[in-house]
DSSP file (Angstrom, degrees, kcal/mol; ACC not computed):
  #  RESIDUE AA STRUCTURE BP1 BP2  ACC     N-H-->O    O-->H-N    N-H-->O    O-->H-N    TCO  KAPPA ALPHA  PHI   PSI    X-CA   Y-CA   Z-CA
    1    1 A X              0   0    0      0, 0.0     2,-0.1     0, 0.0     3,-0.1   0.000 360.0 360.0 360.0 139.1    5.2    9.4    9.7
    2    2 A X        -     0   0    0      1,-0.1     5,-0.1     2,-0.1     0, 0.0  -0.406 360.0 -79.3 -93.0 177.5    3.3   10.6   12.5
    3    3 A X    >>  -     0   0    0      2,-0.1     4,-2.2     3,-0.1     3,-2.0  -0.315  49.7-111.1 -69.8 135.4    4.8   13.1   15.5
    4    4 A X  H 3> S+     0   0    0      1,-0.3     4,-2.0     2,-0.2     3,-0.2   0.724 116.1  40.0  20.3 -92.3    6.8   11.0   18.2
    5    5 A X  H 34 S+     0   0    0      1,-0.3    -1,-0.3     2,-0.2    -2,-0.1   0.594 106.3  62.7 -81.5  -4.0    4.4   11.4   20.9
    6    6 A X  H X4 S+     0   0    0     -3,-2.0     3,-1.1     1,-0.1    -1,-0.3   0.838 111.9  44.7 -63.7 -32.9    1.1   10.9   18.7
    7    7 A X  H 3< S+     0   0    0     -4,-2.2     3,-0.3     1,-0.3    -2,-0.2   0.861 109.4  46.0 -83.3 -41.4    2.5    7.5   18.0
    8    8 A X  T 3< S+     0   0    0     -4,-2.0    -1,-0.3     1,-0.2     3,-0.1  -0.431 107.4  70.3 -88.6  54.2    3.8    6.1   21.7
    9    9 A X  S <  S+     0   0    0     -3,-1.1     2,-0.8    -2,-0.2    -1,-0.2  -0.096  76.3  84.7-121.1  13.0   -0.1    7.6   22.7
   10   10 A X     >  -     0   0    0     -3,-0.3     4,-0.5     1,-0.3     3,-0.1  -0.970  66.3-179.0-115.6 110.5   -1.4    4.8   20.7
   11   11 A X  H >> S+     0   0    0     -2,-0.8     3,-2.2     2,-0.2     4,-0.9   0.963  76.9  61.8 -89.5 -62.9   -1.3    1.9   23.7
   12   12 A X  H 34 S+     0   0    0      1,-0.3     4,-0.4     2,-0.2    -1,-0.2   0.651  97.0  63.5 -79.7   8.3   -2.6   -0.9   21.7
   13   13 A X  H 34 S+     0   0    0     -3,-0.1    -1,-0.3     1,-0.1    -2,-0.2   0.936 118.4  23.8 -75.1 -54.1    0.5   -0.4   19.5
   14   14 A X  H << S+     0   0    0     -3,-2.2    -2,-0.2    -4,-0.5    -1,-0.1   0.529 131.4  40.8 -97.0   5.3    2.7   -1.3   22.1
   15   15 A X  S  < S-     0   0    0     -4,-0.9    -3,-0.1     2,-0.1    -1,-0.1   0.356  92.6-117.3-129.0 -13.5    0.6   -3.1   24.2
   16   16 A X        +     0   0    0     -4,-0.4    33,-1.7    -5,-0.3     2,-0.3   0.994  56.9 161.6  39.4  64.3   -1.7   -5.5   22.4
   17   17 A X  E     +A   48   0A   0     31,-0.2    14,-0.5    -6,-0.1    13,-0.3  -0.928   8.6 133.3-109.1 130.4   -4.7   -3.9   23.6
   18   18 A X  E     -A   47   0A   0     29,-3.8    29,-1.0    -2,-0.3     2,-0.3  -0.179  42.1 -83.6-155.3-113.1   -8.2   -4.0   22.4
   19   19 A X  E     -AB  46  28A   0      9,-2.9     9,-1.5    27,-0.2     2,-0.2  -0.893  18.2-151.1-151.1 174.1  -11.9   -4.5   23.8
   20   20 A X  E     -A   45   0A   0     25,-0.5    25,-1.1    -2,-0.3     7,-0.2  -0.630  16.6-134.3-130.4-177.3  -14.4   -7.0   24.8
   21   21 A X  E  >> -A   44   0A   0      5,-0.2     4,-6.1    -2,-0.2     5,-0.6  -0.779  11.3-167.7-150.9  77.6  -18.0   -6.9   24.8
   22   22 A X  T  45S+     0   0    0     21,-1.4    22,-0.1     2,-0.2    20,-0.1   0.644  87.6  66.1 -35.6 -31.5  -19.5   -8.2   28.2
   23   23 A X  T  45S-     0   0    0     18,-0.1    -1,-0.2     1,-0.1    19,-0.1   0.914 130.7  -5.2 -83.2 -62.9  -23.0   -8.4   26.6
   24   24 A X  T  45S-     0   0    0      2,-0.1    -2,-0.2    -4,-0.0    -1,-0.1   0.670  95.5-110.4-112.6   2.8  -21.6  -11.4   24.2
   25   25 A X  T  <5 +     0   0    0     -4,-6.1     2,-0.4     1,-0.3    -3,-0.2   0.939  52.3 160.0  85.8  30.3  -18.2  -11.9   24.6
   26   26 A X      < -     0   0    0     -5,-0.6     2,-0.4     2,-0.0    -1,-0.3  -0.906  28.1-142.3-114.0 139.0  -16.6  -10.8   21.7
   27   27 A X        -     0   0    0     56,-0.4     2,-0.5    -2,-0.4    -7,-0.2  -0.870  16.2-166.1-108.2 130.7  -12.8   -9.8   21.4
   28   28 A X  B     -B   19   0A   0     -9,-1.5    -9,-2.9    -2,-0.4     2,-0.2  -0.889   8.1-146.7-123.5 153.6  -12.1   -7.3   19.5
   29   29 A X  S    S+     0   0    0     -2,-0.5    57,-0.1   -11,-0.2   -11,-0.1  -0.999  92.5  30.4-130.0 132.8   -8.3   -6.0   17.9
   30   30 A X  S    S-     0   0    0    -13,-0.3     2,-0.4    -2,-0.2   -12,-0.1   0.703 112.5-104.4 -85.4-138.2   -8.0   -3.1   17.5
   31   31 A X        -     0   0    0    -14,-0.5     2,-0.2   -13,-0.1    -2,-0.1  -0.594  43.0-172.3-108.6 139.7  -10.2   -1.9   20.3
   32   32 A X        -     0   0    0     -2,-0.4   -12,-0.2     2,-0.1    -4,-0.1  -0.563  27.8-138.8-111.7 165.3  -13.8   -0.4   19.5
   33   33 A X  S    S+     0   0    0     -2,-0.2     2,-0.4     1,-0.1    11,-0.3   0.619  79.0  56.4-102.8   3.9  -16.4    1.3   21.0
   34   34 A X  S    S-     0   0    0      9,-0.1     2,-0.6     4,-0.0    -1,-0.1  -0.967  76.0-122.9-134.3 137.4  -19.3   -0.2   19.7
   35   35 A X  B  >  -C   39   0B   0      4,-0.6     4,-7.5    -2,-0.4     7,-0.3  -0.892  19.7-159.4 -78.6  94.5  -20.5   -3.8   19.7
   36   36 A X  T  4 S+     0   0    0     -2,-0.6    -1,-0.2     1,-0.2     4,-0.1   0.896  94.1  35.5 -81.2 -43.7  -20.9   -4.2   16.2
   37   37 A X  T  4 S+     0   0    0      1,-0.1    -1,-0.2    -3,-0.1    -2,-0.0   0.923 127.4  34.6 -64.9 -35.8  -23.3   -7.2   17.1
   38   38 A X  T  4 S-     0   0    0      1,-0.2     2,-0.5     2,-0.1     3,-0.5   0.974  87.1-171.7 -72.1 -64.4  -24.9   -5.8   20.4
   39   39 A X  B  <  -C   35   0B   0     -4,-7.5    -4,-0.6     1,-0.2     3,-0.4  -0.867  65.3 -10.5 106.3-156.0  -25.0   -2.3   19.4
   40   40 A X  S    S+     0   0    0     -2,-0.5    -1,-0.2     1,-0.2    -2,-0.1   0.950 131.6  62.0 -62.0 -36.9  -26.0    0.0   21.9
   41   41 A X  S    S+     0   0    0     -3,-0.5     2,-1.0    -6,-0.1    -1,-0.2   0.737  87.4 105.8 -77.5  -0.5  -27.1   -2.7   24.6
   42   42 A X        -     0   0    0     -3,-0.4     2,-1.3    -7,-0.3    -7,-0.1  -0.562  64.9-146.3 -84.0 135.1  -23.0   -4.0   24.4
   43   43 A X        -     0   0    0     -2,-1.0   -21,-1.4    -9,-0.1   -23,-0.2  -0.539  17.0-152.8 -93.1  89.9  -21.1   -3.1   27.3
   44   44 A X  E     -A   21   0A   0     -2,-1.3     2,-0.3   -11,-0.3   -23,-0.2  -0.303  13.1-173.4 -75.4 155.0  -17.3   -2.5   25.8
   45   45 A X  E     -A   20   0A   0    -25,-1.1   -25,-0.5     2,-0.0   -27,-0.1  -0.880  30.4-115.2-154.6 121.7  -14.3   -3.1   28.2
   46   46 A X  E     +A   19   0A   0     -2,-0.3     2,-0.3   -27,-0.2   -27,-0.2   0.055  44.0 177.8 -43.2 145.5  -10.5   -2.3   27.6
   47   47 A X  E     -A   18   0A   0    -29,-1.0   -29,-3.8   -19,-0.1     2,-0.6  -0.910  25.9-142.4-165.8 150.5   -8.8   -5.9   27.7
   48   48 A X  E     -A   17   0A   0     -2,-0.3   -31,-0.2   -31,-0.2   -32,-0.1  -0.947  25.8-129.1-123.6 122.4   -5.2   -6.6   27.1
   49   49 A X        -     0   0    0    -33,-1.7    -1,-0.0    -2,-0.6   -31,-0.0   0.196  16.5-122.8 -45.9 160.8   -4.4  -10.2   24.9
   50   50 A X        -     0   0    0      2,-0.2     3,-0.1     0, 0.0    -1,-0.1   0.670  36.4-128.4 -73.6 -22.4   -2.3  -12.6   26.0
   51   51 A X  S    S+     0   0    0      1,-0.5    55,-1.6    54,-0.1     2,-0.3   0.895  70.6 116.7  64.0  65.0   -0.5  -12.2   22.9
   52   52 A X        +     0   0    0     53,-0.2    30,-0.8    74,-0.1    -1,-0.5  -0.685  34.0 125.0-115.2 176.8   -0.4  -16.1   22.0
   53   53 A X  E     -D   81   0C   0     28,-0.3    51,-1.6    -2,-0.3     2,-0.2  -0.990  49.3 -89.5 162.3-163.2   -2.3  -17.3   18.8
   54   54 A X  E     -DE  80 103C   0     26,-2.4    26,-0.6    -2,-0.3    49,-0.2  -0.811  30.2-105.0-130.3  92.6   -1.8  -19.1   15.7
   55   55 A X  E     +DE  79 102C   0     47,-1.6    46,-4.2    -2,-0.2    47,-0.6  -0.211  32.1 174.5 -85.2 129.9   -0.8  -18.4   12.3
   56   56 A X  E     -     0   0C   0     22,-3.9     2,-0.3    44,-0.2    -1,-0.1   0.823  68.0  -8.9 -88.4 -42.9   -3.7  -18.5   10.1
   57   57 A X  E     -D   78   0C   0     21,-1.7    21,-1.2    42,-0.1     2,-0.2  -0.847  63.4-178.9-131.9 168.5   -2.1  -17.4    6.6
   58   58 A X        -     0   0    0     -2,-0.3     2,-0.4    19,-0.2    19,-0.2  -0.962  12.0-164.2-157.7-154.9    1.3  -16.1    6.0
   59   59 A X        -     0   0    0     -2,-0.2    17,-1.6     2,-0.0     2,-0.6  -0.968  23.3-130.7-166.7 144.3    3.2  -14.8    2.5
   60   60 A X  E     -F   75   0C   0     -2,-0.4     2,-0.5    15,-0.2    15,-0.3  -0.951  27.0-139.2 -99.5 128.8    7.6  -14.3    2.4
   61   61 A X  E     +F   74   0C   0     13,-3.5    13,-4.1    -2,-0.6    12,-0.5  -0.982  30.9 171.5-113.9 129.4    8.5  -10.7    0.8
   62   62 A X        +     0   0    0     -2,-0.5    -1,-0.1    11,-0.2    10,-0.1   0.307  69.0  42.2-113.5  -5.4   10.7  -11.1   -1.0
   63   63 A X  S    S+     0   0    0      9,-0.0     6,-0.1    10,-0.0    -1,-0.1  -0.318  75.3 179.2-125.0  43.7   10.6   -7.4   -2.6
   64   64 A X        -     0   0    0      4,-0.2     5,-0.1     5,-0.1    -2,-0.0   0.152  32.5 -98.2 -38.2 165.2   10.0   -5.3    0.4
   65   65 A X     >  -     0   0    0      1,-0.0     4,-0.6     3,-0.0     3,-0.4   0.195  53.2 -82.1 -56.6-159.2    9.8   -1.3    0.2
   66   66 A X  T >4 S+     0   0    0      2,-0.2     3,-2.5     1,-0.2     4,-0.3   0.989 126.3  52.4 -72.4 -58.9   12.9    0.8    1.0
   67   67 A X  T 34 S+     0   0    0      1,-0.3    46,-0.2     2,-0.1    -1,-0.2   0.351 113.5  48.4 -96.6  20.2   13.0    1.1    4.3
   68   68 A X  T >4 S+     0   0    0     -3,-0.4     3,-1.7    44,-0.1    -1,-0.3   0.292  70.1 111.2 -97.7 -25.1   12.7   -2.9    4.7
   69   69 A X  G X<  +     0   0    0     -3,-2.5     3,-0.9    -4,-0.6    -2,-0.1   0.737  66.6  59.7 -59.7 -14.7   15.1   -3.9    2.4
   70   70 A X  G 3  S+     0   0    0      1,-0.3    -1,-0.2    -4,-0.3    -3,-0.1   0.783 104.2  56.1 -93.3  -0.4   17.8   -5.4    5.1
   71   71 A X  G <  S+     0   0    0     -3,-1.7    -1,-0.3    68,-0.0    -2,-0.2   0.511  80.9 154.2-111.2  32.9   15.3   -7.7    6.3
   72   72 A X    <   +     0   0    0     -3,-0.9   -10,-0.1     1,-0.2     3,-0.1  -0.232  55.5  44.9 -66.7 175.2   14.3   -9.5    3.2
   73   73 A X  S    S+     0   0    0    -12,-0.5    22,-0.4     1,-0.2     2,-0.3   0.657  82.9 156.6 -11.5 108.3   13.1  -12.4    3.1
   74   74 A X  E     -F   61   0C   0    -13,-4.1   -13,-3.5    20,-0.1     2,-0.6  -0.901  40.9-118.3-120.7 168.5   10.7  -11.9    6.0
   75   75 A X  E     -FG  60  91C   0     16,-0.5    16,-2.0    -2,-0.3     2,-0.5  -0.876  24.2-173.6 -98.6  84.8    7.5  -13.5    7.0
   76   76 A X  E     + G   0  90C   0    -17,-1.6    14,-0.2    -2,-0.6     2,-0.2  -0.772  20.5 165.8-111.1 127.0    4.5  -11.5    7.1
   77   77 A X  E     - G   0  89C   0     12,-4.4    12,-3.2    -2,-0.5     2,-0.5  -0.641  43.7-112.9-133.0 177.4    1.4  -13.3    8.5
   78   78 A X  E     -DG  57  88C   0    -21,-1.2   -22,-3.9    -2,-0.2   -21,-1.7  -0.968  38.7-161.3-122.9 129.7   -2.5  -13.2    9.9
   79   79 A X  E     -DG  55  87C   0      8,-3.6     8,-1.4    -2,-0.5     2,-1.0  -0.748   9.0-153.7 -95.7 141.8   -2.4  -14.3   13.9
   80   80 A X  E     -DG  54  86C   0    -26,-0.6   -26,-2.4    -2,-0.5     2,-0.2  -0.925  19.2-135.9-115.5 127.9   -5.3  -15.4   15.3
   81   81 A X  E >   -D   53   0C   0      4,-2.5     3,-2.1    -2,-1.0   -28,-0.3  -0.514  25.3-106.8 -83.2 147.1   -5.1  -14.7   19.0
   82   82 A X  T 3  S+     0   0    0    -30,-0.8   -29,-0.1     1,-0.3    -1,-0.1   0.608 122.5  52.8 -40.2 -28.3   -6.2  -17.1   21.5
   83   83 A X  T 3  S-     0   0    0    -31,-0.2   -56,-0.4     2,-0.1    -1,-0.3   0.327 123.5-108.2-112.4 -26.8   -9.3  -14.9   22.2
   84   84 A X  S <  S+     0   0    0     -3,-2.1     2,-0.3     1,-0.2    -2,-0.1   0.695  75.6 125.7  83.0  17.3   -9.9  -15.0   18.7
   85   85 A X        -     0   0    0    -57,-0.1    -4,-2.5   -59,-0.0    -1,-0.2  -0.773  52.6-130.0 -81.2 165.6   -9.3  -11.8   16.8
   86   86 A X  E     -G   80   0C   0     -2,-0.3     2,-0.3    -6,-0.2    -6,-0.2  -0.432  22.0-167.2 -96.5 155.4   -6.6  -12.0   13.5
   87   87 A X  E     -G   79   0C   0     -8,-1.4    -8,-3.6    -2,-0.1     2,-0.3  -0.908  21.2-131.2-153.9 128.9   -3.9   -9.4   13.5
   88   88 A X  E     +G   78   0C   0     -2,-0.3     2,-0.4   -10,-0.2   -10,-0.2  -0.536  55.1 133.5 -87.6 115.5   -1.7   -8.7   10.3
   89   89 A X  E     -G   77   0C   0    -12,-3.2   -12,-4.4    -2,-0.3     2,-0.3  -0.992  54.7 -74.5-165.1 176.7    2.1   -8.7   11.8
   90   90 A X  E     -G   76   0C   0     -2,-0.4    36,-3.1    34,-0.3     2,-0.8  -0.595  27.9-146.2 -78.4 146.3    5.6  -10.0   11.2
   91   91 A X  E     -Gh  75 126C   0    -16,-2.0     2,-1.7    -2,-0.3   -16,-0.5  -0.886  11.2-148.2-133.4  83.6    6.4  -13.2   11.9
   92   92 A X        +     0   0    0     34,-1.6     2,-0.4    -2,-0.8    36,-0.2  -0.247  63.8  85.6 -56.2  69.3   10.3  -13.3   13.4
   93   93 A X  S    S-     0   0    0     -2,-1.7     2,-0.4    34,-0.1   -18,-0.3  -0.993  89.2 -73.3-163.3-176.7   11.6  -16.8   12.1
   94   94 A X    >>  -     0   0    0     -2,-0.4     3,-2.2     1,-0.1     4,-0.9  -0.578  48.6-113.9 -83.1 124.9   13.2  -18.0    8.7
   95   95 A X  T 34 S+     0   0    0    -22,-0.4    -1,-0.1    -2,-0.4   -21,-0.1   0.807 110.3  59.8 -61.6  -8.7   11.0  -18.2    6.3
   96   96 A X  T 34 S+     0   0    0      1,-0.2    -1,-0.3     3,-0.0    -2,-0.1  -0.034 103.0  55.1-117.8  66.0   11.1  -21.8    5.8
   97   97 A X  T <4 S+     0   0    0     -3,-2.2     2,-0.2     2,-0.0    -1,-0.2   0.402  79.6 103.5 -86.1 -36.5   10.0  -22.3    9.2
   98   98 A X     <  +     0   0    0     -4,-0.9     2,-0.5    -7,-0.1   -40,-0.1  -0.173  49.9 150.8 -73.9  86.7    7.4  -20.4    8.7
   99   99 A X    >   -     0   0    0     -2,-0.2     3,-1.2   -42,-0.1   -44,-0.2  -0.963  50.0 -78.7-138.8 158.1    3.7  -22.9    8.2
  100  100 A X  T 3  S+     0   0    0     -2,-0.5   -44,-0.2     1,-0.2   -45,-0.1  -0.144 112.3  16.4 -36.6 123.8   -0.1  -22.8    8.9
  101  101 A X  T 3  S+     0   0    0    -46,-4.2     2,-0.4     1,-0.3    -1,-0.2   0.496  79.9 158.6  91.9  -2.6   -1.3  -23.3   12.7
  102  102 A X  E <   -E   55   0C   0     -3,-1.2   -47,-1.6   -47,-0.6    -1,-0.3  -0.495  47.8-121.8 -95.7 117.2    2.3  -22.7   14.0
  103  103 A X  E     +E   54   0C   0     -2,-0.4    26,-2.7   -49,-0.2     2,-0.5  -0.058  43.8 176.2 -41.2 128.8    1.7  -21.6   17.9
  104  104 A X  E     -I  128   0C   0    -51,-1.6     2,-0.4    24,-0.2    24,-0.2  -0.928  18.0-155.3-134.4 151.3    3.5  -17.7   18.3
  105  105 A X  E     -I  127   0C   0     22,-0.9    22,-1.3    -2,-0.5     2,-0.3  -0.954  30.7 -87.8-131.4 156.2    3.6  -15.3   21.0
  106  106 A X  E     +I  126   0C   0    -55,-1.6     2,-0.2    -2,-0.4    20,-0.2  -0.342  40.4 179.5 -72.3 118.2    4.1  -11.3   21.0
  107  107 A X  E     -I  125   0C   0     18,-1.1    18,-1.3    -2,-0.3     2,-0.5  -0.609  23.9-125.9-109.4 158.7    7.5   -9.8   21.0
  108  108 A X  E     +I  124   0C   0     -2,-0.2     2,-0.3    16,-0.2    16,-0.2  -0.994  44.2 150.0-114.1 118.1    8.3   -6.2   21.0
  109  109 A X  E     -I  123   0C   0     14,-0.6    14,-1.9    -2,-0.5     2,-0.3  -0.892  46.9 -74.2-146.8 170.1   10.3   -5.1   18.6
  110  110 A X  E     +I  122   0C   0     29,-0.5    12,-0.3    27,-0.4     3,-0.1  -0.392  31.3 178.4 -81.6 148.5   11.6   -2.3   16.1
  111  111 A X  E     -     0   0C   0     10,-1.4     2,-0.3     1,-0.3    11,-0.2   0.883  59.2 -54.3 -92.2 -43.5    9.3   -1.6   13.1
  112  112 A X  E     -I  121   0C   0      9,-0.9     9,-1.8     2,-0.0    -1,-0.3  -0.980  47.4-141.8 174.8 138.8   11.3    1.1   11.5
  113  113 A X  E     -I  120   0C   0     -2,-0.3     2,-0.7   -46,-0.2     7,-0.2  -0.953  26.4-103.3-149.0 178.1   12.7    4.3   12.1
  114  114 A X  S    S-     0   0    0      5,-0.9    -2,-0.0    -2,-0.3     6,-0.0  -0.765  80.0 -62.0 -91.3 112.7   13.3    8.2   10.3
  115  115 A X  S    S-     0   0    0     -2,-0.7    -1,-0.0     2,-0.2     0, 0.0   0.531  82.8 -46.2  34.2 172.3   17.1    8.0    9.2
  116  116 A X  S    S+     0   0    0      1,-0.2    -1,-0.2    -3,-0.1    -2,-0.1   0.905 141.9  30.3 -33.6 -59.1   20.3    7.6   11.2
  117  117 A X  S    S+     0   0    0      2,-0.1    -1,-0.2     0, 0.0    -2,-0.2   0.913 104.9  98.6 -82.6 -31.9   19.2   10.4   13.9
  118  118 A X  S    S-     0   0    0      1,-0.1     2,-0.7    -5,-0.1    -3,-0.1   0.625  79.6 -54.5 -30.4-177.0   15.2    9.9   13.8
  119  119 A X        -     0   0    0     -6,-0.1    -5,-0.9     2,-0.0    -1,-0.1  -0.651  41.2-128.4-101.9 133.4   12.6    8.3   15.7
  120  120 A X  E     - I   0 113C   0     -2,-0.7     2,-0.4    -7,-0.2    -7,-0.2  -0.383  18.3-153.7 -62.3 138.0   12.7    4.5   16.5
  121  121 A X  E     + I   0 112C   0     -9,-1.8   -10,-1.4    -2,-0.0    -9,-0.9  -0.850  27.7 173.0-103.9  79.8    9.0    3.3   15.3
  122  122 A X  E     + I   0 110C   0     -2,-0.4     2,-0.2   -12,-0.3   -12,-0.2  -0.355  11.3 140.7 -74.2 161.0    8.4   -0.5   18.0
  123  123 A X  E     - I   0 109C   0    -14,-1.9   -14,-0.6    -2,-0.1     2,-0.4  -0.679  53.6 -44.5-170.9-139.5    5.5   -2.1   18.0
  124  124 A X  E     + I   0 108C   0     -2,-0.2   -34,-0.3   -16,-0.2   -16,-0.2  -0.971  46.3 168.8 -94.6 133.5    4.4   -5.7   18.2
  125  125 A X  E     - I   0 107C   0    -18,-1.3   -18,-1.1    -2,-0.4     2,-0.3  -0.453  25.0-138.0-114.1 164.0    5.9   -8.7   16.2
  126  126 A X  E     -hI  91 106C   0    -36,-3.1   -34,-1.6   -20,-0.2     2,-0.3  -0.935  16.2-171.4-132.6 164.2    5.2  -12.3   16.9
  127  127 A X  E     - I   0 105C   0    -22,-1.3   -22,-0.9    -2,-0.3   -34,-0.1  -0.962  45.7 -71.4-167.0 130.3    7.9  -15.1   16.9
  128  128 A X  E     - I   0 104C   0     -2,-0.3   -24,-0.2   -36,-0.2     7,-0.1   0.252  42.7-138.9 -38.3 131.2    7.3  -19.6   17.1
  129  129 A X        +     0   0    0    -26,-2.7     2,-0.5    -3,-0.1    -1,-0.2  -0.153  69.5 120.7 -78.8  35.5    6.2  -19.9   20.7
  130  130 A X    >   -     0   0    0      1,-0.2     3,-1.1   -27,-0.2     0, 0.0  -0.898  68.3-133.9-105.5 144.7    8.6  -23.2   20.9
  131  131 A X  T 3  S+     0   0    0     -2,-0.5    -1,-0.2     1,-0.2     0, 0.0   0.966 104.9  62.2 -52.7 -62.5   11.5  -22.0   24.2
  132  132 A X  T 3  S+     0   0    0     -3,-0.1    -1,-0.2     2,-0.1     2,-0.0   0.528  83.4  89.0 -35.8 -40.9   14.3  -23.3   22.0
  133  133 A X    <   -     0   0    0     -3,-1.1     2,-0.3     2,-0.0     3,-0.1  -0.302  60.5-173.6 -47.2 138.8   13.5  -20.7   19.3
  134  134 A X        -     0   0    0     -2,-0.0    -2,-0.1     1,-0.0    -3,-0.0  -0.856  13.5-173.0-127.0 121.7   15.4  -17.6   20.1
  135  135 A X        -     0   0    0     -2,-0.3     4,-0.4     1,-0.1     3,-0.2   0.560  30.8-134.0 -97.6  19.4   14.7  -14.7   18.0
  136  136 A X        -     0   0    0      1,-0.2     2,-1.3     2,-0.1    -1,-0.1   0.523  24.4-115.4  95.3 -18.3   17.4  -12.6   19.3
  137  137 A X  S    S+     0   0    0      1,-0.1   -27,-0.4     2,-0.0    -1,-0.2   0.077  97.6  91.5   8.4   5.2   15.4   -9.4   19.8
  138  138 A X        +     0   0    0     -2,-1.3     2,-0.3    -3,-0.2    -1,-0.1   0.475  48.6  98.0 -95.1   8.4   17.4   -7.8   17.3
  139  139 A X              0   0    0     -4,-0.4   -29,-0.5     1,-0.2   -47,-0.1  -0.640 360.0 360.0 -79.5 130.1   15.5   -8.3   13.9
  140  140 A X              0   0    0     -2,-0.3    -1,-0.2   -31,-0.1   -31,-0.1   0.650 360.0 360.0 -53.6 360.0   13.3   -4.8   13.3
């Protein structure tokens, strides 16, 4: 795992941050510095999602690693953000809730952390943008 403050220095971890490209308008997750289409003549610019989307794919693990095991079954899926890049995350609902196209929005939540005394690992989750849903905030 890496040190503490290498890890909250990574913004678009906690922040769902990534780039644009001014020259054509491409969003990119996370955020680069080259405009793989433009090239040099793209003009990148920091730009922070809305964190809505869609889920494109998803899969239930049902055999997580170790330090995962109290939340099997969970729901691990690809969002596509309104802006249109895909992002590989967890997907906070039961897994048979869990279907193709189903609107989600970006939650902060815990990923994971180094034993009883360690350091808490957060990041971005996503969980069904319908109000009703509530996910609780306590699922890692």
């Amino acid at each position: 795992m890496p040190v503490p403050r290498f890890w909250r220095k990574i913004r678009h971890r906690y922040n769902l941050i990534g780039s644009v490209c001014r020259n054509c308008g491409t969003y990119y997750y996370p955020p680069r510095n080259l405009c793989p289409t433009c090239r040099r003549a793209g003009k990148m610019e920091e730009y922070q999602f809305k964190g809505t989307g869609k889920v494109v794919s998803y899969t239930v693990i049902r055999t997580p690693p170790d330090q995962f095991q109290e939340l099997k079954p969970y729901v691990l899926g690809i969002v596509e953000l309104d802006e249109g890049p895909r992002v590989t995350s967890q997907i906070i609902c039961d897994p048979e809730e869990a279907k193709i196209g189903m609107r989600v929005r970006q939650v902060f939540r815990k990923y994971t952390e180094d034993g009883e005394d360690g350091v808490i690992y957060y990041g971005t989750k996503f969980e069904p943008e319908d109000e009703e849903y509530d996910s609780g905030g306590d699922n890692l």
